[in-house]
N, C-alpha and C positions, 0 to 999 in steps of 0.2 A: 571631570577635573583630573587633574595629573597629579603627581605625587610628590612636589615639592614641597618641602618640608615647610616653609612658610607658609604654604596654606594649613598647616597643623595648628596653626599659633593661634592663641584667643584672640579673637578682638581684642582692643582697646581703646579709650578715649581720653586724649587728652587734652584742657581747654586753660585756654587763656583769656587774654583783655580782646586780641586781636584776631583769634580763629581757632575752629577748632580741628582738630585731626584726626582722622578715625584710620585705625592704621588694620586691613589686615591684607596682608602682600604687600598692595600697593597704599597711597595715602591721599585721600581728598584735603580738601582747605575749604572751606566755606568763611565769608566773613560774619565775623560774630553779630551784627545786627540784623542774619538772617537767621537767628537761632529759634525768634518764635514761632516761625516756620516745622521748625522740629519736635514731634514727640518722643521723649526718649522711652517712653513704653510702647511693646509693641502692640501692634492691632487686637492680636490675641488674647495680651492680657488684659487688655481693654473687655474681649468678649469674656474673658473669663470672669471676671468683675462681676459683669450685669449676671453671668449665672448664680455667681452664689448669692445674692439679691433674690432669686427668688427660689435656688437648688432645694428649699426647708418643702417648697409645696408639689414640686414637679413630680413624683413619685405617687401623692395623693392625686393629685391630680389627672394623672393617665390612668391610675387605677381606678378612678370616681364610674360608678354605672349614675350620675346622676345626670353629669357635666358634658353636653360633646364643644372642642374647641373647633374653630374654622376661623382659615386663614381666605377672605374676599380676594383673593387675589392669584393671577396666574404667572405672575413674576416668577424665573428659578430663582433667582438672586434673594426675595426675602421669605421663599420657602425654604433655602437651603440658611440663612440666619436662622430661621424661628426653628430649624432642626436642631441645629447648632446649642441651644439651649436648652434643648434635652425631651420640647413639649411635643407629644404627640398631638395631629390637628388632622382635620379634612381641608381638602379644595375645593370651594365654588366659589367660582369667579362670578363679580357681578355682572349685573345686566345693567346698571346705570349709563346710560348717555351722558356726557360731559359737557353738556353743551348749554348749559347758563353763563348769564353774562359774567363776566370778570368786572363788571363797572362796578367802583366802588371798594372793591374790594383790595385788603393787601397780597401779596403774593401768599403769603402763610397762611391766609383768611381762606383765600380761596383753594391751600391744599387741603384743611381742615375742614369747609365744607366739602370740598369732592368726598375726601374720606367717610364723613358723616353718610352722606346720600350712599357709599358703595355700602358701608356696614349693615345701616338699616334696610336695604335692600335687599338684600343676602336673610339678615336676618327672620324680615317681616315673609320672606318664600321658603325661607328654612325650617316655619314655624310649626307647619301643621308636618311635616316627613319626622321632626324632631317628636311629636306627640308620639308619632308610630315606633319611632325606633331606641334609641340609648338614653333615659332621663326622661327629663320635662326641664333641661335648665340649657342654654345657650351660652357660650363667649364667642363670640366673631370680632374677628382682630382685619382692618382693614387697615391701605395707607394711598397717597399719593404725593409724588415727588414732581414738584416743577422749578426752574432755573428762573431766577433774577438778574439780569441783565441790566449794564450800563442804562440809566436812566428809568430804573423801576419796572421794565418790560419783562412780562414772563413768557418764559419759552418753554414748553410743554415740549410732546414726542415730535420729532420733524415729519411733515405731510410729503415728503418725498427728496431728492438727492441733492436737486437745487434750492428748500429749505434748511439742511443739515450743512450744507456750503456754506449758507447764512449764517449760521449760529459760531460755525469754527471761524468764522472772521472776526464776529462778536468777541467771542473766549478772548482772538490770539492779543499776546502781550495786554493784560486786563485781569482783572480781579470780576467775580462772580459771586449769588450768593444761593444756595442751595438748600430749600425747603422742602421737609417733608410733615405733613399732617398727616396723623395718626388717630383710627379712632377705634375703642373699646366697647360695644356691644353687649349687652349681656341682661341676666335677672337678677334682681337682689333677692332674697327674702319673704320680699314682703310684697312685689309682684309675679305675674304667673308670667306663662308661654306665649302669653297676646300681647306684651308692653315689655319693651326693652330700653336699659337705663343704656344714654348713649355718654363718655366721658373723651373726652376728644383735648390733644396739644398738639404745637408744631416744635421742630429743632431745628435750628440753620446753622449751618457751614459757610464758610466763605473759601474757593477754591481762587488759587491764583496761577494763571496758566502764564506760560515762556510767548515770545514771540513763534506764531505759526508761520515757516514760507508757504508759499503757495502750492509748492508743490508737495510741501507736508502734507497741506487741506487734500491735495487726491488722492495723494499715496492712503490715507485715513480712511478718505470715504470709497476709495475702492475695498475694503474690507468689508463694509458695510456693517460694519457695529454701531454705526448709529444708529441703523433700526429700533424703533421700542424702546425709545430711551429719551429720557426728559434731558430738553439741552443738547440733546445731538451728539450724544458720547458715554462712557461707561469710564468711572476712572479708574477701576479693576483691571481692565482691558490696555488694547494698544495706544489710547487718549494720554495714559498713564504717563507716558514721557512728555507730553506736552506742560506737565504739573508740575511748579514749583513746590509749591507748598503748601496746605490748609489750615485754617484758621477753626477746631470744632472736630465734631463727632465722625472720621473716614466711614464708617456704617452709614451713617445719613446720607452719604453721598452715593454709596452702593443702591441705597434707597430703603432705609428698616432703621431709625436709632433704634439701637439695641436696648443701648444704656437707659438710657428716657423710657423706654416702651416697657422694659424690665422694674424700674420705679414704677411705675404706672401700675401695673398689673400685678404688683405687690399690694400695692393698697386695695384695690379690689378685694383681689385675693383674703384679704383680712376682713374685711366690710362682710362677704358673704360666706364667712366666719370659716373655709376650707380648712383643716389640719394642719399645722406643718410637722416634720419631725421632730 
């Protein structure tokens, strides 16, 4: 950045009936009945929120010889969230195959069962290494994230380049709806190291994507970040300009509600009576 003196200037915002203006250097307009469109907290203090929600135990927590946590998943994206919030964890990634039917079920149904099968997975081969080594008590934190598409279709990771083509057609000029199930893993109490209480919810976003041209859709999939990614895009990444607005949790759509998972794992938390400060 260079050194003009109006890039020194705070932001500011000012709103009317008619639109609103965010002035720093220069000045956008947006018309005000895209305003639900807008969060005016940012991402951060959104994360920051869901920590101090559970900041009272995270300290006992990582200090516990009793507890080991694991994160079912080899996502960077909700490793580097679930760091983010201060908890120390392990990686193993499941070994769950994905491949039951979806008949029947809702989009959110079926992230929430995926989640379930990765957690219990992990957990149920976790069980006897965990006797050997830190405790006798588990929390494995699993999730899966898939796209809702025009007409209730889910779009899971794209099977190759001519798939991810498909789905950026889908997106363009279109609204979306983006589900992730989450499930909680663990021992109460009052069970041992062979039975695990499983406690399982979804969160949905709705993304609304701009008109894509066509030559957007290459220029995109020549990067190839849709690799590994539900829905054929990352909205962290280069996808990000195609995004109007969202409707909901931006984390859920990274793939980890923070906020929901951080509730969540408070009440636990309490249940199997942890410390707080």
């Amino acid at each position: 950045m260079g050194n003009d003196n109006n890039n020194n200037k705070a932001p500011s915002l000012k709103i009317n009936k008619n639109f609103v203006v965010c002035v720093f250097g220069s000045q956008r307009h947006f018309p005000f009945e895209e305003l639900n469109y807008f969060d005016f907290s940012s991402s951060s203090s959104s994360s920051s929120s869901s920590r101090d929600m559970i900041l009272q135990y995270i300290n006992a927590l990582n200090a516990s010889t009793k507890w080991r946590v694991i994160l079912a998943s080899k996502s960077p994206r909700r490793q580097e969230i679930l760091k983010n919030l201060g908890i120390e964890f392990d990686v193993v990634s499941s070994t769950f195959e994905e491949n039951f039917s979806k008949e029947g079920l809702k989009p959110e149904e079926y992230a929430c069962k995926t989640a379930r099968e990765k957690a219990n997975e992990v957990f149920t081969r976790t069980k006897d290494e965990q006797q050997r080594g830190k405790g006798d008590k588990l929390i494995v934190i699993s999730a899966d994230t898939v796209v809702e598409s025009v007409g209730g279709t889910i779009l899971e990771k794209p099977r190759n380049i001519g798939d991810a083509r498909a789905m950026m057609k889908r997106h363009s000029n279109s609204s979306h709806k983006v589900h992730t199930g989450v499930c909680i893993a663990y021992n109460t109490n009052t069970n041992n190291i062979e039975a695990a209480e499983l406690k399982h919810f979804s969160e949905t976003t709705i993304v609304n994507f701009a008109e894509i041209e066509p030559k957007e859709v290459e220029a995109f999939l020549s990067t190839n970040e849709w690799t590994d990614k539900a829905g054929g895009y990352g909205i962290q990444g280069y996808a990000s300009s195609f995004v109007k607005g969202i409707e909901g949790d931006y984390f859920n759509v990274v793939g980890f509600p923070v906020h929901a998972f951080s509730r969540e794992l408070k009440i636990i938390l309490d249940e199997i009576g942890l410390e707080s400060m």
